[in-house]
KOLSE-425547 format. One record per atom (N, C-alpha, C): x, y, z; residue in one letter. Coordinates in steps of 0.02 Angstrom, whole numbers, plus 50000, padded with zeros to 5 digits. Example, Ala and Ser with C-alpha at 12.3 -4.5 7.8 and 13.67 -1.06 7.14 Angstrom:
2
506604971650390A 506154977550390A 506604983550390A 506424988850354S 506844994750357S 506455000250394S 
This chain:
291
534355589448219X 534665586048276X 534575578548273X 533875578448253X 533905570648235X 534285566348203X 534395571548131X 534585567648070X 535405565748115X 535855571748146X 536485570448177X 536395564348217X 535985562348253X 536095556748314X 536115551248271X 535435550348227X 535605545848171X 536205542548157X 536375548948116X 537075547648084X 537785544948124X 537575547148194X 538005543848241X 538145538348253X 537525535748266X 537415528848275X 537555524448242X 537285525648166X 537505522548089X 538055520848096X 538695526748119X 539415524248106X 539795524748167X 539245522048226X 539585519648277X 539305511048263X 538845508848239X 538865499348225X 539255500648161X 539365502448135X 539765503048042X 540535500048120X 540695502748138X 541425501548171X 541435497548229X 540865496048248X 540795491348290X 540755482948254X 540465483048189X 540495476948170X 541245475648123X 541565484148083X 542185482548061X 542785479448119X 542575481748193X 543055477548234X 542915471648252X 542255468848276X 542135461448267X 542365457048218X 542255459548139X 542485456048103X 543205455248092X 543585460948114X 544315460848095X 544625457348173X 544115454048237X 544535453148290X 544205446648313X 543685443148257X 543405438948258X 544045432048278X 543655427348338X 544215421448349X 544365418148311X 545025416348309X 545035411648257X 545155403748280X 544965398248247X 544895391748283X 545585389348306X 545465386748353X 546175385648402X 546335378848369X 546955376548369X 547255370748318X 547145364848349X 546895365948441X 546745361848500X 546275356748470X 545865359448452X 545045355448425X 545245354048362X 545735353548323X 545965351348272X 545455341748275X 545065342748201X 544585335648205X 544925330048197X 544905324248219X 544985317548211X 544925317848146X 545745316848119X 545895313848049X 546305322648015X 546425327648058X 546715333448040X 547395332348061X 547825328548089X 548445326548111X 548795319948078X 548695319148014X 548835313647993X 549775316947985X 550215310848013X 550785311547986X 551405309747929X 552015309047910X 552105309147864X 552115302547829X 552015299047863X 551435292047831X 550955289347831X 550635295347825X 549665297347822X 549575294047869X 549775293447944X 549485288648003X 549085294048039X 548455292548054X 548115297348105X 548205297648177X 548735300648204X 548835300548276X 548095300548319X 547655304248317X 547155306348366X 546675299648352X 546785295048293X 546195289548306X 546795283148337X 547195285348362X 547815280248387X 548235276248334X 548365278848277X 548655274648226X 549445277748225X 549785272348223X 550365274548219X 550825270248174X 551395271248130X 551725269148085X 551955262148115X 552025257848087X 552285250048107X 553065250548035X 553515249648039X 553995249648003X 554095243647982X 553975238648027X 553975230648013X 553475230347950X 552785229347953X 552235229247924X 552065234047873X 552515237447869X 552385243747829X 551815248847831X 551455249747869X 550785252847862X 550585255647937X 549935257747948X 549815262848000X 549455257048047X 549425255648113X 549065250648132X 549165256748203X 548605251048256X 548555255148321X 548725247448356X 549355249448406X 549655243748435X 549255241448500X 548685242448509X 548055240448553X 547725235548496X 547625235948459X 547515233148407X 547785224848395X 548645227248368X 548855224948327X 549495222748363X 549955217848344X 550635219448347X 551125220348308X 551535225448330X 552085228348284X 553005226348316X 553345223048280X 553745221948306X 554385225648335X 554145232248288X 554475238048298X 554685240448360X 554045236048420X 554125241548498X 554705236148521X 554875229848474X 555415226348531X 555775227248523X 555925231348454X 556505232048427X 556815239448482X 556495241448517X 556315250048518X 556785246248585X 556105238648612X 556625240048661X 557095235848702X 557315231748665X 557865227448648X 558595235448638X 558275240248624X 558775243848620X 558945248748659X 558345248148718X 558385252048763X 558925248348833X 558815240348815X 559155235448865X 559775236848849X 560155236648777X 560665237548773X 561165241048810X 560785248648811X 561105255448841X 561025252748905X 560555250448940X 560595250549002X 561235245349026X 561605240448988X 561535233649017X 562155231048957X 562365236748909X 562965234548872X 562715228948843X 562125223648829X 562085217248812X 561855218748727X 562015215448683X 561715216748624X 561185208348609X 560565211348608X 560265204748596X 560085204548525X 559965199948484X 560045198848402X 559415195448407X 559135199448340X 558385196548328X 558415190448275X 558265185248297X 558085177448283X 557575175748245X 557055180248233X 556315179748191X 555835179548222X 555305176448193X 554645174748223X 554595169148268X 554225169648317X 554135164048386X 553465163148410X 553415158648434X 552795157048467X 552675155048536X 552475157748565X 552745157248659X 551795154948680X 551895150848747X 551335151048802X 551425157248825X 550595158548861X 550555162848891X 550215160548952X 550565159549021X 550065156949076X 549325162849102X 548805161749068X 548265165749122X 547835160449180X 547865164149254X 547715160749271X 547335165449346X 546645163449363X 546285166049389X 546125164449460X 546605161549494X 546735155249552X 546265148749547X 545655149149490X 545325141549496X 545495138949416X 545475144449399X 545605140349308X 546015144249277X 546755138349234X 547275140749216X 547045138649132X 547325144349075X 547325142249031X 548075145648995X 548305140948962X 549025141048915X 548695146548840X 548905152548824X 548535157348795X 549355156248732X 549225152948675X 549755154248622X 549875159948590X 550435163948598X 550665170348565X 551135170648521X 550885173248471X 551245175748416X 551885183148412X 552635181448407X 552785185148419X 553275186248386X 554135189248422X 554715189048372X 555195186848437X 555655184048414X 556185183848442X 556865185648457X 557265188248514X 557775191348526X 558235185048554X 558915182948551X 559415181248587X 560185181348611X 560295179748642X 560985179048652X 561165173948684X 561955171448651X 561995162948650X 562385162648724X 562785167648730X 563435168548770X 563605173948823X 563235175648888X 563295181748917X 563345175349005X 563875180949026X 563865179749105X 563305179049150X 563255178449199X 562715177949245X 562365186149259X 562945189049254X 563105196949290X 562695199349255X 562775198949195X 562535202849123X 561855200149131X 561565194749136X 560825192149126X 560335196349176X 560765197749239X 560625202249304X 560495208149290X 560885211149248X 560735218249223X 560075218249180X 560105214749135X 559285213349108X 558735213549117X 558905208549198X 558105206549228X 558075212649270X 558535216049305X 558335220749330X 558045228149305X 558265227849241X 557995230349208X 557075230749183X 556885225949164X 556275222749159X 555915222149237X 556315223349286X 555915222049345X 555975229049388X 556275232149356X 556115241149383X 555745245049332X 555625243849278X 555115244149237X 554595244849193X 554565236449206X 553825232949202X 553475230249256X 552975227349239X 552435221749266X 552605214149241X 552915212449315X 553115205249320X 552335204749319X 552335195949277X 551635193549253X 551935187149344X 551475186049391X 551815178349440X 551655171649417X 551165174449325X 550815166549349X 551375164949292X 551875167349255X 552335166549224X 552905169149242X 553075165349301X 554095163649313X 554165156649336X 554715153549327X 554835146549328X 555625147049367X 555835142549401X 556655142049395X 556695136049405X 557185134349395X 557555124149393X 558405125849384X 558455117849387X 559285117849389X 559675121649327X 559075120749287X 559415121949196X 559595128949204X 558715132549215X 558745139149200X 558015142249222X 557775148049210X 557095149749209X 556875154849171X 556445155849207X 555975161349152X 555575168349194X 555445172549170X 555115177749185X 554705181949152X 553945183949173X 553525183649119X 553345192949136X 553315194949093X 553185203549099X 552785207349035X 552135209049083X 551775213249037X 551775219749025X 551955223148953X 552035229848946X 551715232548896X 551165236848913X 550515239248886X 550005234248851X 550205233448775X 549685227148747X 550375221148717X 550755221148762X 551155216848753X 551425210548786X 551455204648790X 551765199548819X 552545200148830X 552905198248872X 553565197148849X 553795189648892X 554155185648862X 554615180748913X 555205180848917X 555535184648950X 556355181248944X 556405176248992X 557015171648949X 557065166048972X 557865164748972X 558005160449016X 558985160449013X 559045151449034X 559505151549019X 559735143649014X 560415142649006X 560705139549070X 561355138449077X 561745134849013X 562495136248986X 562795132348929X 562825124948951X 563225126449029X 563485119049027X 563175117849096X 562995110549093X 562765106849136X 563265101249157X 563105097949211X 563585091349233X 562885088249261X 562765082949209X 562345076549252X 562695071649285X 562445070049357X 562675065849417X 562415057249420X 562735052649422X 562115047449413X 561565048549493X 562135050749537X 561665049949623X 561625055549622X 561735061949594X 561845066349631X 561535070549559X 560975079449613X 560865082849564X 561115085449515X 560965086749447X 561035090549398X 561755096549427X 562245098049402X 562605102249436X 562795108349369X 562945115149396X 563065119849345X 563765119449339X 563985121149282X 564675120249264X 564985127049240X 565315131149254X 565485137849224X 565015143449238X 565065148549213X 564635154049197X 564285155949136X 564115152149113X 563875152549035X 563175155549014X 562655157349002X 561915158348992X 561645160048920X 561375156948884X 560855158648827X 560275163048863X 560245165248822X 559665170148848X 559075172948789X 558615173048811X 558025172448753X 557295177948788X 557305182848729X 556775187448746X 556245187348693X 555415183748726X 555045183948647X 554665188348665X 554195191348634X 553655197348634X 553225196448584X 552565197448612X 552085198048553X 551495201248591X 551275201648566X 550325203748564X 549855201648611X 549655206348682X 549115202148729X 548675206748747X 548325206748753X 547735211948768X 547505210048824X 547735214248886X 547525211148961X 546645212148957X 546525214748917X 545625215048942X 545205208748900X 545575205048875X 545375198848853X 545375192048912X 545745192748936X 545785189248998X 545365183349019X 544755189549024X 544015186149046X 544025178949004X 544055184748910X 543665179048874X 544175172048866X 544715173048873X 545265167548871X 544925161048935X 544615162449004X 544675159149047X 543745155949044X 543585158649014X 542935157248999X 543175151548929X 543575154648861X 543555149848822X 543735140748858X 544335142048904X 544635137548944X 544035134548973X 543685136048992X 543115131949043X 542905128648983X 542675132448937X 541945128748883X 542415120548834X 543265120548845X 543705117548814X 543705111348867X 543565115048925X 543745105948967X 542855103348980X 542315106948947X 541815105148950X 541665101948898X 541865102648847X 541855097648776X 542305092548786X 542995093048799X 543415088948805X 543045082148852X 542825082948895X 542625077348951X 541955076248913X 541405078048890X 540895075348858X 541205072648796X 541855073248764X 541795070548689X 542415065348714X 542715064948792X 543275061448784X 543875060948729X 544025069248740X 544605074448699X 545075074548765X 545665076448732X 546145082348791X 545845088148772X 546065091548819X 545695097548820X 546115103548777X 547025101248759X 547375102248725X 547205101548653X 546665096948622X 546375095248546X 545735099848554X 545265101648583X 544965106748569X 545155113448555X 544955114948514X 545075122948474X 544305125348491X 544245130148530X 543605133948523X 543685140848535X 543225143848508X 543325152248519X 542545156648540X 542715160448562X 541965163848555X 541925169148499X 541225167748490X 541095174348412X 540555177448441X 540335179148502X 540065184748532X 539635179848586X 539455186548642X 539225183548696X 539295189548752X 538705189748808X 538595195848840X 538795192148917X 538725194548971X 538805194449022X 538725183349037X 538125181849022X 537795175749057X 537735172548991X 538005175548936X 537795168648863X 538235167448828X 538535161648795X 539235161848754X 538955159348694X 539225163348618X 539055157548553X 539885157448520X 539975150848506X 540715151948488X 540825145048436X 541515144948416X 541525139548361X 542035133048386X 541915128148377X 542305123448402X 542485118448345X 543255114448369X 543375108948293X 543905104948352X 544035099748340X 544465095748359X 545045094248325X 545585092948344X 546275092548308X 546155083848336X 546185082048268X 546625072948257X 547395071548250X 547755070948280X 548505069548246X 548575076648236X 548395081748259X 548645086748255X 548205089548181X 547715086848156X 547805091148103X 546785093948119X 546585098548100X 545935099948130X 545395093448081X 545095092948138X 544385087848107X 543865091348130X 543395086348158X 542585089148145X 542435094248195X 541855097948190X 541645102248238X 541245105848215X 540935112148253X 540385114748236X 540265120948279X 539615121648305X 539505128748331X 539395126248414X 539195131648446X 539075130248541X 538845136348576X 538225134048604X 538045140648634X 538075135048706X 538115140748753X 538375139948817X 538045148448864X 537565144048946X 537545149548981X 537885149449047X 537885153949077X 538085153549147X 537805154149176X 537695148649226X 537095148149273X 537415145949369X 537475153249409X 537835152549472X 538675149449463X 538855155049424X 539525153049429X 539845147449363X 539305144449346X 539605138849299X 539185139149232X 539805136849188X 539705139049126X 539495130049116X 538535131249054X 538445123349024X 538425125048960X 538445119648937X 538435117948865X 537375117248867X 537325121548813X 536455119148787X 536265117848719X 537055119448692X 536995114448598X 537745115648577X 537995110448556X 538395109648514X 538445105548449X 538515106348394X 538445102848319X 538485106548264X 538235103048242X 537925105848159X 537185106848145X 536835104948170X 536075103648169X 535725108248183X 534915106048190X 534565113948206X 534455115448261X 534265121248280X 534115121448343X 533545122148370X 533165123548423X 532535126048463X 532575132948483X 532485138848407X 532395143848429X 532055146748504X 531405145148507X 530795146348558X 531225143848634X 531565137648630X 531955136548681X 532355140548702X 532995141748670X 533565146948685X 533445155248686X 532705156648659X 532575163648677X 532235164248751X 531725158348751X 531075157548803X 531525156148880X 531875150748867X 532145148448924X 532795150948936X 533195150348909X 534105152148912X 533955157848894X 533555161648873X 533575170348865X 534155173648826X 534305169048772X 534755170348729X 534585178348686X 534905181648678X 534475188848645X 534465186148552X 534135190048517X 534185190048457X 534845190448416X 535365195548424X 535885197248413X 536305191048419X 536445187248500X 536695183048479X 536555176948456X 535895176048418X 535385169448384X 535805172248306X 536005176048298X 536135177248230X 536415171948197X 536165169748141X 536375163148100X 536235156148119X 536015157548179X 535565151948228X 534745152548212X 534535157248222X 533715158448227X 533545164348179X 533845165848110X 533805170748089X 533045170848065X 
């Protein structure tokens, strides 16, 4: 009787593990790993890379810019708006950031769209377009007699369109007057990373803080930051002569109640024991300073 129960048992797990194994899960395609979705131009969707057609290669447009998205949607205006705008090349546009106490002019690299010759009507269809949407930027729109502008941010992108009457009539007493229905019209786009912001309005402060100690415009300073935490800035600075860059050097800078000082700028050495002891500079950013 024994040996039977035995034997029962034996080939009741014998079929208990032949069905586990034959009903075992199999991995769901969900959890598929970072770098298992590459597509047909080896771009890895799941680490955010995606094909740039311009540039030829895989970039992540948080990143980078690709001119591809204006093209995408320069062609989306079309359909909406019958307008065909023609790409003009590479451009370089301001970018107003501005924080209600400090404005800084942010230069962007971009491409350009235009059209020489469209009605008023047609420019209307555009902007309304761009203004049902996007994100009107306020500290970038302008208007005047000529023409204006309108500034709109879309994801990690800048955009300006801008329009400008053909014909004008200048008055000797009397204002500027429009003549016809005529409009050029001009759409640039490039590359902005709204979470830079900060560091743009901070670079701006540390630019009119050199500028007034070195008796610069604040337009000939070039400075940038190359790292820096909440209360400490280390960054690189040079001056433009006639436009072309001259001397300069390094700058650490803290913030102390609101305001950003200067506590070295040059070439020279510094007072390690100082900028750790007192300004509480960390190690990390002493790097190449106090190594």
């Amino acid at each position: 009787m024994k040996k039977i129960l035995t034997f029962i048992i034996v080939i009741v797990v014998i079929a208990g593990m032949g069905y586990f194994a034959f009903y075992r899960p199999q991995p769901s395609n969900n959890n598929q790993p970072i770098g298992g979705d590459r597509d047909e131009h080896d771009c890895i969707g799941s680490a955010g890379y995606s094909w740039c057609e311009t540039k030829q290669k895989c970039l992540r447009v948080f990143e980078e810019f690709c001119s591809d998205q204006v093209a995408d949607l320069v062609d989306v205006v079309r359909q909406v708006s019958g307008i065909n705008l023609a790409v003009k090349g590479e451009t370089n546009f301001d970018w107003i950031v501005f924080d209600g106490t400090t404005r800084a002019d942010k230069s962007i690299s971009g491409i350009l769209y235009q059209v020489d010759d469209i009605k008023r009507a047609d420019y209307d269809k555009i902007e309304k377009f761009f203004n049902d949407n996007y994100k009107i930027d306020i500290n970038n729109i302008a208007d005047g007699v000529a023409g204006g502008l309108r500034g709109y941010s879309i994801n990690y992108m800048a955009c300006i369109l801008n329009f400008r009457h053909n014909q004008l009539k200048e008055n000797e007493n009397a204002p500027t007057e429009i003549v016809g229905d005529s409009l050029n019209v001009k759409l640039e786009c490039g590359y902005f990373n709204p979470n830079d912001v900060a560091k743009i309005l901070i670079e701006q402060k540390i630019k009119e803080i050199l500028a007034a100690k070195y008796d610069k415009k604040v337009t000939d300073v070039m400075f940038n930051i190359t790292r820096s935490d909440d209360t400490h800035v280390v960054g690189n600075v040079f001056f433009l002569i006639d436009g072309e860059q001259g001397e300069g050097g390094g700058v650490l800078a803290i913030k102390n109640q609101d305001e950003w000082k200067l506590v070295y700028d040059g070439n020279g050495s510094v007072d390690c024991q100082l900028l750790k002891n007192t300004y509480k500079f960390s190690d990390d950013l002493l790097i190449n300073y106090c190594d």
